[in-house]
MDTraj code that builds the backbone (N, CA, C; nanometers):
import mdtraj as md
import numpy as np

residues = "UNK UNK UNK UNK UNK UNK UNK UNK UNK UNK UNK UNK UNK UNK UNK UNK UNK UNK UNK UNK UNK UNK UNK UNK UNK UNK UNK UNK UNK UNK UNK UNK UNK UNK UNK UNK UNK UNK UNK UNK UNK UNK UNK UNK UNK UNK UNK UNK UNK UNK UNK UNK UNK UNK UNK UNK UNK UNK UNK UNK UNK UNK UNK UNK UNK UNK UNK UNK UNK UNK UNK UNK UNK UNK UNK UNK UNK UNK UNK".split()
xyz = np.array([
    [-0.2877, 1.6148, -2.1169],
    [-0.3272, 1.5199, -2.2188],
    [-0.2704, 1.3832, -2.1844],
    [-0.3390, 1.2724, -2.2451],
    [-0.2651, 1.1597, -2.1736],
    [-0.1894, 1.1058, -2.3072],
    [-0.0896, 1.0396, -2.2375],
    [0.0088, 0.9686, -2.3313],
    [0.0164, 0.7936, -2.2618],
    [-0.1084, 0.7560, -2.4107],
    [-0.1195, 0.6246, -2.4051],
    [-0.0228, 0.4860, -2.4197],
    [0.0924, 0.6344, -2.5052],
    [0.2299, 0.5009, -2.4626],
    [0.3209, 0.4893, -2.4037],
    [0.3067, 0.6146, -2.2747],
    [0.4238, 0.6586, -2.1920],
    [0.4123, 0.5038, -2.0927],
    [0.5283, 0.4404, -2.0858],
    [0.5335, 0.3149, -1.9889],
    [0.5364, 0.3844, -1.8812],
    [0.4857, 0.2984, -1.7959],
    [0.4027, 0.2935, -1.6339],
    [0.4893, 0.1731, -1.5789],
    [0.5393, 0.2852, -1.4550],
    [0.5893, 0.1937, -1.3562],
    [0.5552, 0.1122, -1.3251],
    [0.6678, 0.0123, -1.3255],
    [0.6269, -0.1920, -1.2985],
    [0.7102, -0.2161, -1.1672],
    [0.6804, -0.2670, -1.0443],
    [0.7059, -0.3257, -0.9830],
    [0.6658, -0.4510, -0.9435],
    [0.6631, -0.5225, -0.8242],
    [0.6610, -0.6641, -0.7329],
    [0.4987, -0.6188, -0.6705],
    [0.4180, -0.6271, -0.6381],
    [0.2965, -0.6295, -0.6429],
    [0.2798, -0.7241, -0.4672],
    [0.2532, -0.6930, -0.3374],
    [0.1963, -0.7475, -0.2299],
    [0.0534, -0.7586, -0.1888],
    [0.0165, -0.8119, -0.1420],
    [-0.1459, -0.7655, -0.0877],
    [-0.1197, -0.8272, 0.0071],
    [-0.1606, -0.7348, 0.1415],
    [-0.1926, -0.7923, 0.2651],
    [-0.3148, -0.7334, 0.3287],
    [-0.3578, -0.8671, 0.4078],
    [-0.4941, -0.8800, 0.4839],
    [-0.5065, -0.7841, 0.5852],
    [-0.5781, -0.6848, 0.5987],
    [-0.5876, -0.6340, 0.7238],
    [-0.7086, -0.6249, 0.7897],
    [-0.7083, -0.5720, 0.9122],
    [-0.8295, -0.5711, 1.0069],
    [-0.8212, -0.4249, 1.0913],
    [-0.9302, -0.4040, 1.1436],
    [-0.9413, -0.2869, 1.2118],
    [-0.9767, -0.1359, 1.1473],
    [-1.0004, -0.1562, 0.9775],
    [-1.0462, -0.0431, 0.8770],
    [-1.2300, -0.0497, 0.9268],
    [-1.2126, 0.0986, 0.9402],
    [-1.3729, 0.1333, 0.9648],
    [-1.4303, 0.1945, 0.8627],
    [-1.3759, 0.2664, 0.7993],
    [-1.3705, 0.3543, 0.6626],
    [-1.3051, 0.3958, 0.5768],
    [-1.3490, 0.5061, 0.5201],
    [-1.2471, 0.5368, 0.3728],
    [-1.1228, 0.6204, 0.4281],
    [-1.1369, 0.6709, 0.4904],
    [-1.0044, 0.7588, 0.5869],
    [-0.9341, 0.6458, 0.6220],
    [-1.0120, 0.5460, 0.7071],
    [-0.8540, 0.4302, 0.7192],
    [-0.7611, 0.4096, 0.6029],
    [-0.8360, 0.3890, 0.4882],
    [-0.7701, 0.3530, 0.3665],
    [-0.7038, 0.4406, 0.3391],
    [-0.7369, 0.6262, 0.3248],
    [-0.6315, 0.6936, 0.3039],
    [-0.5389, 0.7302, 0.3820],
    [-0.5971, 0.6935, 0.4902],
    [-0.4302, 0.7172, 0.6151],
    [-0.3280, 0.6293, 0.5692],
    [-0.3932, 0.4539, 0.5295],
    [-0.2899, 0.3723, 0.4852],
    [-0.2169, 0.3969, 0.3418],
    [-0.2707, 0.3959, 0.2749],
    [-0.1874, 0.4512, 0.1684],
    [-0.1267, 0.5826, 0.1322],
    [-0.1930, 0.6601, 0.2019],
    [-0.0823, 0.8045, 0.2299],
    [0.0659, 0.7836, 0.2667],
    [0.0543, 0.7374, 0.3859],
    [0.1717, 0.6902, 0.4656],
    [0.2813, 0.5982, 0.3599],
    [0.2247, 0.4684, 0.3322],
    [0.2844, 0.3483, 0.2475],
    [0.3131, 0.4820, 0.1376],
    [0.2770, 0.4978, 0.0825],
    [0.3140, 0.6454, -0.0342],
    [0.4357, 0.6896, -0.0272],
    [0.4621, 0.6894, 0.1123],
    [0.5981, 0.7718, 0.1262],
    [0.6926, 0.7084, 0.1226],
    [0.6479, 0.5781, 0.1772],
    [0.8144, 0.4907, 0.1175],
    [0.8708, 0.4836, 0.0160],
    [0.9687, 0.5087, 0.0255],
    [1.1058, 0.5069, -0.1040],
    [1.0621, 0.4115, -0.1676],
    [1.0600, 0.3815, -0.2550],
    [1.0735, 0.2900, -0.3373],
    [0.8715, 0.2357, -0.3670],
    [0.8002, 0.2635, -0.2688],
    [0.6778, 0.2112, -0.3428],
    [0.5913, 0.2868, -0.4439],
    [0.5327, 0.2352, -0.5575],
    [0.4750, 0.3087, -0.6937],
    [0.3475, 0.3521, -0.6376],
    [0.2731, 0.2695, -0.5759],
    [0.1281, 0.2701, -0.5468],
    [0.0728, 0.1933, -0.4304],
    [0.0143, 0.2408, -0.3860],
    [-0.0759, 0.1392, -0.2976],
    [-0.2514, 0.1923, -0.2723],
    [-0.3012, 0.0729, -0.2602],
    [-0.4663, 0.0842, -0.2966],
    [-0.5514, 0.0322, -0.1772],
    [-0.5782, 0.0815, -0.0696],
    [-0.6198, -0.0108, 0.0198],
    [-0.7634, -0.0131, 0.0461],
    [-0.8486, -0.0445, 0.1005],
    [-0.9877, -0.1460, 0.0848],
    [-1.0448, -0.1625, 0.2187],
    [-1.1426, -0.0277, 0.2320],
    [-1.1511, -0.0795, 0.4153],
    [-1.2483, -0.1841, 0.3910],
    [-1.3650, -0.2066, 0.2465],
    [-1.4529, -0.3032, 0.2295],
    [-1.4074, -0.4436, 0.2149],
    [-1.2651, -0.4615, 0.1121],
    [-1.2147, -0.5980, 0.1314],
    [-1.0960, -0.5947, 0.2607],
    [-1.0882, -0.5301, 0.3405],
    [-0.9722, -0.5266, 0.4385],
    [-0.8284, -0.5822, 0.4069],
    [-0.8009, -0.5318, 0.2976],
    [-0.6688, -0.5549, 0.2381],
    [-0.6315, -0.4566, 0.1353],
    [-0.4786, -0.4417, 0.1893],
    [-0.3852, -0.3130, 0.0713],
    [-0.2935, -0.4116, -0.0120],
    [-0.3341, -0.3130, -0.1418],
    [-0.2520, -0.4011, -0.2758],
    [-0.1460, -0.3204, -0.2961],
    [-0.0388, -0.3534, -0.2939],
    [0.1144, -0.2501, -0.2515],
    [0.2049, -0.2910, -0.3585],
    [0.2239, -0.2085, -0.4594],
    [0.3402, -0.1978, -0.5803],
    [0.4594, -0.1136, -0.5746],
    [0.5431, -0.2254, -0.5465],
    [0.7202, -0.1118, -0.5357],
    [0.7706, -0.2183, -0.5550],
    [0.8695, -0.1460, -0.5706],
    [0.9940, -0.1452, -0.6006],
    [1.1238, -0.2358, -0.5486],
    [1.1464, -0.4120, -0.5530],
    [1.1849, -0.4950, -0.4411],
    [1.3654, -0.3805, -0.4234],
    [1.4164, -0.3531, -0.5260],
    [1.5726, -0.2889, -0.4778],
    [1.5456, -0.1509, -0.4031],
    [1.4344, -0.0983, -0.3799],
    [1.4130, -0.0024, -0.2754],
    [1.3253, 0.0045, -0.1711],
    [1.2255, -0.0827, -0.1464],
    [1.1601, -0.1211, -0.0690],
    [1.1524, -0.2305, -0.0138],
    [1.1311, -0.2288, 0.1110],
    [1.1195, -0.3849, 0.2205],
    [0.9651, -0.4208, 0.2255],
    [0.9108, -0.5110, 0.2021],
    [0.7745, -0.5557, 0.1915],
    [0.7391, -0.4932, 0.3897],
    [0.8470, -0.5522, 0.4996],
    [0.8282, -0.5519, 0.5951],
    [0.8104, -0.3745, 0.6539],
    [0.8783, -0.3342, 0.5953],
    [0.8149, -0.1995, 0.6217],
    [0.7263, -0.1688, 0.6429],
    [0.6262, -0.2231, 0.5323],
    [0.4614, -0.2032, 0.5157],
    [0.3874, -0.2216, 0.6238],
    [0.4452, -0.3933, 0.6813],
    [0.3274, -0.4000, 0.8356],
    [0.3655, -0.2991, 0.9033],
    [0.5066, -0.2501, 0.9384],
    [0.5286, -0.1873, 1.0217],
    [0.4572, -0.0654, 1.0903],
    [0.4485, -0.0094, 0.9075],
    [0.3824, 0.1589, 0.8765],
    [0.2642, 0.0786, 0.9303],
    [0.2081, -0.0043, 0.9126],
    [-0.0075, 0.0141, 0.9127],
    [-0.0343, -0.0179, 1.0613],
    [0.1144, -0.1137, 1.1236],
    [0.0726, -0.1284, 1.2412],
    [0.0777, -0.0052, 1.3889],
    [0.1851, 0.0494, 1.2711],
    [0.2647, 0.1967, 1.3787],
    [0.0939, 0.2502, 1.4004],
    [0.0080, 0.2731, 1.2693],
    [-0.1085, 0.4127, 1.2479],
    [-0.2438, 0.2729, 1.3008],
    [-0.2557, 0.1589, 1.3819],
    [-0.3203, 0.1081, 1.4546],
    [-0.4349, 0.0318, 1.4294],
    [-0.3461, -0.0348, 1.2882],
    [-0.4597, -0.1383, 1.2282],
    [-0.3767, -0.2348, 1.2226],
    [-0.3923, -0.3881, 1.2476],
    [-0.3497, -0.5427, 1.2190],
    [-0.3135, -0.5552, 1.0736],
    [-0.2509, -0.6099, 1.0596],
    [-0.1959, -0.7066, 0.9521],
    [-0.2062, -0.8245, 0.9771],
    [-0.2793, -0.9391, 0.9076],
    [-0.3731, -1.0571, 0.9089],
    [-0.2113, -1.1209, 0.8908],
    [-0.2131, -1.2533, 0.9113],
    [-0.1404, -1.3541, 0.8467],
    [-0.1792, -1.4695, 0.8269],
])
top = md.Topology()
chain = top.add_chain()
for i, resn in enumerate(residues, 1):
    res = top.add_residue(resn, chain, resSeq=i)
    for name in ("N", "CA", "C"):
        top.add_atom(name, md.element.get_by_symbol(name[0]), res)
traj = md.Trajectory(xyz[None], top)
């Protein structure tokens, strides 16, 4: 059942540009992965707009992590 007043995790909110998404599997490889970092709530990524919208946590997560993970699994991070 849902509980319309249970508060929902708030974090710091990133979006970064990426390139090299061919499909919807890119997107869930990327946010699978980003998933696992400590500290992030969510991430939503977009092989149609080529950018992941990334919510965590700044006292447990490093924003820089993020390129790291998308660049390790062989997609760009725009700047």
């Amino acid at each position: 059942m849902f509980n319309l007043f249970k508060s929902k995790k708030t974090g710091e909110t990133i979006t970064l540009k990426l390139s090299g998404l061919h499909c919807t599997s890119c997107s869930l490889n990327i946010d699978g992965e980003i998933e696992e970092i400590k500290g992030v709530i969510s991430s939503n990524t977009s092989y149609a707009k080529q950018s992941s919208v990334i919510t965590y946590d700044p006292q447990l997560a490093d924003p820089a992590t993020f390129s790291a993970v998308i660049e390790k699994l062989g997609y760009t991070v725009v700047t």
